[in-house]
N, C-alpha and C positions, 0 to 999 in steps of 0.2 A: 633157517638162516636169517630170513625179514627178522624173524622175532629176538633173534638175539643182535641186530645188527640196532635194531630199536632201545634196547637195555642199553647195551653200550652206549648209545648216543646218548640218553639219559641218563646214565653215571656221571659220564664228562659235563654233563649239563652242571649236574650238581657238584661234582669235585670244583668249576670254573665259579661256582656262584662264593664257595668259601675264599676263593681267591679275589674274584672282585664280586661285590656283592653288588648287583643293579636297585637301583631306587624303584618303589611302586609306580605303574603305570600313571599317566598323566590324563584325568579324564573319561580313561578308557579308552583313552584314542590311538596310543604309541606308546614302545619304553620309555622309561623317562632314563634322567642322563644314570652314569655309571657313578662310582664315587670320585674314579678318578674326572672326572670332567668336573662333576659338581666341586673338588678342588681347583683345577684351571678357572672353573670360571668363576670363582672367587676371587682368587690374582689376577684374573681378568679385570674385574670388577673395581679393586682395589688401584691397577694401572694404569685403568681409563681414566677413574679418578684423578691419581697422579696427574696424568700429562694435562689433561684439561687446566688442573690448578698450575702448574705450569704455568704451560700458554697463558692464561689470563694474569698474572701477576707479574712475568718476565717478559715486562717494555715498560716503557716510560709512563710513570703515572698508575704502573700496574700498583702497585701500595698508594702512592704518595693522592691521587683523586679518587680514591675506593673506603667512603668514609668507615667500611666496617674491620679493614686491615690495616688504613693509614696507621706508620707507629711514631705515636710521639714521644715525648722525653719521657726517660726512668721516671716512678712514681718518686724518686730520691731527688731528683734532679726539678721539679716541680718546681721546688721555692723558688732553684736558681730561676728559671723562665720568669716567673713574676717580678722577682726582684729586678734582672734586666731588660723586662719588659718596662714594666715604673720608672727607670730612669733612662727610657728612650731607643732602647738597643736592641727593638721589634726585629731589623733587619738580621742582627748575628743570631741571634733562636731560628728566625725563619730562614733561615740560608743550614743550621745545624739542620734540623727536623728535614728539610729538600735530602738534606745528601744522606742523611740516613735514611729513608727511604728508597732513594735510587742506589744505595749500598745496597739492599735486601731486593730490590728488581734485579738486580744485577748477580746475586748471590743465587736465587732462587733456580735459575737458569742450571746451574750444576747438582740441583735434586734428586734430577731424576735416577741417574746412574745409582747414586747413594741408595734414596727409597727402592729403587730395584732388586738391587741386590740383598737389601733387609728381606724382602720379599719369598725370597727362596727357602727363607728359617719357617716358612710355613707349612705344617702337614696336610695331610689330605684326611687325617683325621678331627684336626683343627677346624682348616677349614669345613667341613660337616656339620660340624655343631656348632658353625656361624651363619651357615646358611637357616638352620631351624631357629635362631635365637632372632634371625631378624634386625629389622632397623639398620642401625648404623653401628651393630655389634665387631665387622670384620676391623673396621678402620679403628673400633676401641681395642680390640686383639691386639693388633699386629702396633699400634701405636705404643700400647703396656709393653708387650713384648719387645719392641725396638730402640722404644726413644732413648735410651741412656747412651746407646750404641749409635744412632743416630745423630744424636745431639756433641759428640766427640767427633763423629767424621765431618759433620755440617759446620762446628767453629770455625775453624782454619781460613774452610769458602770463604764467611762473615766474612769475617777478616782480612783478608784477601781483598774483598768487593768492598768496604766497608773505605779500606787506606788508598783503594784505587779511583776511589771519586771523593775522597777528601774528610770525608763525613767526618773521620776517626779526628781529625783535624781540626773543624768546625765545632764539633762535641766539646775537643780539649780545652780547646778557645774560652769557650763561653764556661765551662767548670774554672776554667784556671782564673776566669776574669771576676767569677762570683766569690772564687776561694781567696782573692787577694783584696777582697773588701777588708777595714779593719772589723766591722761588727760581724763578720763571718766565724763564730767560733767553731762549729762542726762542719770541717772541710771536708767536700763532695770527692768521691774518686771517681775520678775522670775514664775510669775503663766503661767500655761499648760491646763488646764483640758479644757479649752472653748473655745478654741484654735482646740485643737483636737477636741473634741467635733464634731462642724462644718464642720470639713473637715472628718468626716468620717461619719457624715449624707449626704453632697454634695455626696460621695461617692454611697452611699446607693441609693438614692434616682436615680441618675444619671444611672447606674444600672436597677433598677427599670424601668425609661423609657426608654431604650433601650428596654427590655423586653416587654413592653407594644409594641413598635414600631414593632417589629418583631411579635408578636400575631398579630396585626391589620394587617401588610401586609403578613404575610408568614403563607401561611397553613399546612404546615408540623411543626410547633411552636405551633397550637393548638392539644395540647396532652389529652384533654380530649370532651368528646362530647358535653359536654355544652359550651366548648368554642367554638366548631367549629361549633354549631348551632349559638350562640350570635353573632361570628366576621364572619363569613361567609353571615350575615345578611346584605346587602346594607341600609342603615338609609337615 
């Protein structure tokens, strides 16, 4: 009876592993995570990311005194800024460039729900072969795989944040004041939202894998226990 109560336990072992296959021990010391974890804690990974860049860019000055996301005018809109910078009009550029940055602190704030729920398009076989690829591979994944999708639900926000502190305004301003030069032959279009847009998903995203980098190499960065079974895991 022991001996066949033993077989049995041993089938279910093996019929349980095709169903979830557990990753090699870690060390020798303990199982290492399941698949399905080493998924969660990839979206974990990717989360934490998220909110962090968040927090850090939604408040005042989050863009606008952060010299590596400040965003300034369209490469299009370039000539406009010198040319009404040269005839004295520093303040209307620099009054444009404030609100659009505080357009996209303001914007950024409504991400997270958005990147969240991209979030969920991810498999647990996906995630697997991002944890083996390493680096800052998930946030390149899930960025391929979302931004078009992403980038559709996130204009609107711009936009939104963009006409609610004026920027959209200030921007128009200073196009409309370049476009009514007479030696202006190639008039600028004064549209903003996709512009910003962009540059404060680069933002985001950028962000994000830092995040991911710093989980994957530094263990004092894995703040919860699933992560630090998942990334502590040699793949």
């Amino acid at each position: 009876m022991k001996k066949l109560l033993l077989i049995s336990i041993g089938a279910l072992i093996l019929m349980s592993c095709d169903v979830i296959k557990s990753i090699p021990q870690r060390d020798g010391t303990g199982p290492g995570p399941t698949e399905a974890e080493a998924g969660q804690g990839i979206k974990e990974a990717l989360s934490k990311g998220l909110v962090g860049a968040v927090l850090r860019l939604n408040k005042a000055d989050g863009f606008f005194k952060d010299a590596m996301y400040k965003i300034l005018l369209p490469p299009d809109a370039k000539k406009v800024e010198k040319t009404l910078r040269d005839l004295g009009l520093n303040n209307m550029v620099d009054k444009a460039i404030l609100q659009i940055n505080r357009g996209a602190e303001d914007a950024v704030g409504y991400a997270k729900p958005i990147f969240l729920d991209a979030l969920k398009s991810m498999t647990i076989s996906d995630a697997i072969g991002l944890l083996k690829n390493g680096d800052t591979s998930a946030t390149h994944f899930f960025r391929e795989k979302t931004s078009a999708k992403l980038l559709e639900a996130f204009l609107p926000v711009i936009k939104a944040s963009l006409d609610k502190v004026e920027a959209t305004k200030y921007y128009s301003d200073i196009i409309s004041k370049y476009n009514s030069f007479p030696t202006t032959f190639k008039k600028i279009n004064p549209d903003l939202p996709g512009f910003v847009t962009a540059k404060t998903t680069d933002a985001l995203f950028d962000l994000v894998a830092l995040e991911e980098k710093n989980i994957r190499n530094n263990f004092a960065a894995r703040s919860t226990d699933l992560l630090k079974k998942v990334f502590g895991q040699k793949w």
